[in-house]
C-alpha positions as CSV (number, residue, x, y, z in Angstrom):
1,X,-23.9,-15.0,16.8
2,X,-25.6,-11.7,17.6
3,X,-25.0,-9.2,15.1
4,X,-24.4,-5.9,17.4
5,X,-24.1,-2.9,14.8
6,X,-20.8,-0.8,16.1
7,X,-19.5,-4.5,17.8
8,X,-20.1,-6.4,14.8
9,X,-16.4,-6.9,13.1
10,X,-14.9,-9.9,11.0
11,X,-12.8,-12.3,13.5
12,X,-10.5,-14.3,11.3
13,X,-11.6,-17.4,12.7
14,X,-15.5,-16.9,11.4
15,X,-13.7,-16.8,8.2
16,X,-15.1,-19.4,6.4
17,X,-18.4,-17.1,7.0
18,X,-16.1,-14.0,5.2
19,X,-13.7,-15.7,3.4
20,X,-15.5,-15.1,0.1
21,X,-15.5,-11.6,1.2
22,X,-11.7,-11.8,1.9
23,X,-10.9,-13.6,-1.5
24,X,-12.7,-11.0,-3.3
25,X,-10.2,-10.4,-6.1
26,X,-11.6,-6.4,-6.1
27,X,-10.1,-5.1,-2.8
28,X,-6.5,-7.2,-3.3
29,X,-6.7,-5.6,-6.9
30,X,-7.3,-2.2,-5.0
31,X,-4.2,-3.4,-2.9
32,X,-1.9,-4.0,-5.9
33,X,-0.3,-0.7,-6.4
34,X,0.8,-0.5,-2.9
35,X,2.3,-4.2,-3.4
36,X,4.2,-3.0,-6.2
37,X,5.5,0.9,-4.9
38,X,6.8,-1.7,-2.2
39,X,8.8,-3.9,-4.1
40,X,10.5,-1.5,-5.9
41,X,11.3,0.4,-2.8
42,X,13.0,-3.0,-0.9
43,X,13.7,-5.4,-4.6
44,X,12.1,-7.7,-2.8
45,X,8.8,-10.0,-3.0
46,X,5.7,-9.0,-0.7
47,X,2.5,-10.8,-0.6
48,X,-0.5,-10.4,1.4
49,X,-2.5,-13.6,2.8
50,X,-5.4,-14.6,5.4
51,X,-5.7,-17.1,7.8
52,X,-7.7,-19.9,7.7
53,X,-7.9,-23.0,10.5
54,X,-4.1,-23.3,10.7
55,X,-2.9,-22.2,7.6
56,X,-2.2,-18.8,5.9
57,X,-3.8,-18.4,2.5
58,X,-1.7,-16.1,-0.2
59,X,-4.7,-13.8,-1.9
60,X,-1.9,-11.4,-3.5
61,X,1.4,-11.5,-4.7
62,X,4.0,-9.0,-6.3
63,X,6.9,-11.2,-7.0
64,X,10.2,-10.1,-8.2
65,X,12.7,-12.1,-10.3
66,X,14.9,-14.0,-7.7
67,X,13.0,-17.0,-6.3
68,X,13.5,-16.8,-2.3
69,X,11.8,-20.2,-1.7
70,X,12.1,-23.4,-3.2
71,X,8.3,-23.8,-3.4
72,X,6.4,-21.8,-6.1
73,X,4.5,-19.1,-4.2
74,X,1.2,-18.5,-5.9
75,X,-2.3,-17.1,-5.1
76,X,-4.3,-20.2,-2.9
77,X,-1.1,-21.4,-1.5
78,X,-1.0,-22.6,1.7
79,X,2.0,-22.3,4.3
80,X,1.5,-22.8,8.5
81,X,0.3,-20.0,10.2
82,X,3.2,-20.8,13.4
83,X,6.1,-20.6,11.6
84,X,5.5,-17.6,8.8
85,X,5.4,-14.0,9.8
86,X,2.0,-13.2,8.3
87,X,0.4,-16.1,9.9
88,X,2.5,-14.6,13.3
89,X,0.5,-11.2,12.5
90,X,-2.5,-13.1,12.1
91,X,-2.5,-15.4,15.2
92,X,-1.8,-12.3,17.4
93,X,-5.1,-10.7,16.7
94,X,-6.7,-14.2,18.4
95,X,-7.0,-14.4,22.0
96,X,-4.5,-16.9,23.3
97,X,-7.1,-19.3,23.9
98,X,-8.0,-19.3,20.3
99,X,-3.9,-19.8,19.8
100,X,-3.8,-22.7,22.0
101,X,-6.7,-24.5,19.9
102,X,-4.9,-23.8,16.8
103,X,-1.4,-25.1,17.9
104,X,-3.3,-28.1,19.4
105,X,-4.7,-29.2,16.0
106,X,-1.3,-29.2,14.7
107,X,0.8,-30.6,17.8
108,X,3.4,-31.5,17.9
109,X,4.7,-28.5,16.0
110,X,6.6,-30.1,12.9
111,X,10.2,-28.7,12.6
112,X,11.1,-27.1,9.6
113,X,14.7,-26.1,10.0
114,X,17.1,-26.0,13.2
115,X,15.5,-22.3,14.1
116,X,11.6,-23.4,13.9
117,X,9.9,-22.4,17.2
118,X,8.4,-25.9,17.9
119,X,7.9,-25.5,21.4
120,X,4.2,-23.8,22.3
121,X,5.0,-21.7,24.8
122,X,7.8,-20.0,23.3
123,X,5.7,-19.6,20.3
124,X,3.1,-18.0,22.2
125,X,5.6,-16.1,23.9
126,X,7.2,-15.2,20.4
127,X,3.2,-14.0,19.4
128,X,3.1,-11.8,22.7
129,X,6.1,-9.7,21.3
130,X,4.6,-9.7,18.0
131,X,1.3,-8.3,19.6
132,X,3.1,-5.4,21.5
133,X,5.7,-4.3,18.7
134,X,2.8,-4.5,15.6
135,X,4.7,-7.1,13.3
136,X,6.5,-9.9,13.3
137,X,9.9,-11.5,11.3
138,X,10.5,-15.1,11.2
139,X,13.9,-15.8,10.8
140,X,14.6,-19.0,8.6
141,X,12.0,-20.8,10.7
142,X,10.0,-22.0,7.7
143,X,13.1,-22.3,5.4
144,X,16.9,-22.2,5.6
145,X,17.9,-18.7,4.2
146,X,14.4,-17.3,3.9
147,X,13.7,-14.1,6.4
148,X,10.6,-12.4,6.2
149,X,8.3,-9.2,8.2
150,X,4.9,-8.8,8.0
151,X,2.4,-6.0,9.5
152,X,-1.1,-6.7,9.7
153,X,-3.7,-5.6,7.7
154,X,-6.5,-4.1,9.8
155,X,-10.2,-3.2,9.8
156,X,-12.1,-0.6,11.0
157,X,-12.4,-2.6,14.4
158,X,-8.2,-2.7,14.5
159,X,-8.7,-6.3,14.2
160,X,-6.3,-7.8,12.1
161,X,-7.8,-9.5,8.8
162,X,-4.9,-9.8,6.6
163,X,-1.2,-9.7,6.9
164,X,1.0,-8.3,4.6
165,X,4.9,-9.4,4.6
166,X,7.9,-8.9,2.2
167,X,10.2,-12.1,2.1
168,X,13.6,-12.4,1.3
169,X,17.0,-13.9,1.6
170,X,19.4,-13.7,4.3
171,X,22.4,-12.8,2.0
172,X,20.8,-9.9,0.9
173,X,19.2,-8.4,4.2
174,X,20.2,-8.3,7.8
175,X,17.9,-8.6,10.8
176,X,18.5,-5.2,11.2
177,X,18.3,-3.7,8.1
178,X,15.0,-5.4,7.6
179,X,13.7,-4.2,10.7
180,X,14.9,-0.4,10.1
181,X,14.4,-0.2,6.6
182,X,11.8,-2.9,5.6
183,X,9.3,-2.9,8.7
184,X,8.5,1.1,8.3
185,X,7.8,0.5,5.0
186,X,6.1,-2.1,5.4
187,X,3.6,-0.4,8.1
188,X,3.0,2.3,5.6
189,X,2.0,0.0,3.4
190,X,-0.1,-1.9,5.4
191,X,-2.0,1.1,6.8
192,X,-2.5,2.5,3.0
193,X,-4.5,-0.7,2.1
194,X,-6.2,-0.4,5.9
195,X,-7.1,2.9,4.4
196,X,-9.0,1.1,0.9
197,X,-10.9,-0.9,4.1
198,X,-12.6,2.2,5.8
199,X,-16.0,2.8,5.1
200,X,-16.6,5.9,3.1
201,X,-18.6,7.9,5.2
């Protein structure tokens, strides 16, 4: 790969190549503060993870007491990108050929619960939307009762690096609540740590 100055930027799937650079515990550190002004604006969890291959990777995590899922979400666990809102975020920043290869590796699409998007090109179609609005929410796809938005984390390229979501249960948040109270938040958010990103100069 050429490196072209200006042209150069980090792709998430060269990520094995920058993942050391993605895990580096300083800028998520940098990122905590804005994790934690956002859970106690919304009481609920937010985390922020890459993509890698298939899978989303958690790097940070503000959790709050309740326990949305029945899996213990740490740093270095892995969920599927297709069927999680961060991994959503993150897929849309690939070209769809890129998609297609992913999905392929992990076809046929497993079904999670009675919502999960298993078939390709409605997921793709599902991505589309997610690439035009600037986030994505996965409604119980990955779990029954578990609702989550993400935004994507950008760099200076506006290519998507990161996502950022906040998860939570569907007793406590509508679709639209989350999408009119949650989702701004959750841009601002997003684009504050985008901010830690720029280069000084």
């Amino acid at each position: 790969a050429g490196f072209h100055g200006k042209n150069f930027s980090l792709r998430p799937r060269v990520l094995n190549l920058g993942f050391a650079y993605l895990n580096s515990q300083t800028l998520w550190q940098l990122a905590q503060p804005y994790m934690v002004e956002l859970v106690e604006q919304v009481h609920e969890s937010c985390s922020i993870s890459v993509l890698d291959g298939t899978d989303i990777v958690y790097v940070a995590r503000v959790p709050t007491a309740a326990r949305i899922m029945s899996i213990n979400l740490g740093i270095g666990t892995r969920l599927p990108a297709f069927a999680t809102s961060m991994g959503r975020v993150l897929l849309a920043g690939l070209p769809n050929d890129e998609i297609e290869r992913l999905l392929g590796q992990v076809a046929p699409l497993p079904r999670h619960t009675s919502k999960t998007i298993t078939d390709p090109k409605e997921l793709l179609r599902e991505i589309e939307q997610v690439r035009r609005q600037g986030w994505a929410m996965v409604d119980q796809e990955l779990e029954q009762g578990l609702r989550s938005v993400a935004a994507p984390i950008v760099d200076c390229a506006g290519t998507p690096i990161a996502a950022l979501n906040v998860g939570t249960h569907v007793s406590r948040w509508t679709i639209q609540k989350l999408t009119q109270e949650a989702v701004p938040l959750l841009k601002q958010t997003a684009a504050r740590i985008c901010a830690l990103l720029a280069p000084e100069n």
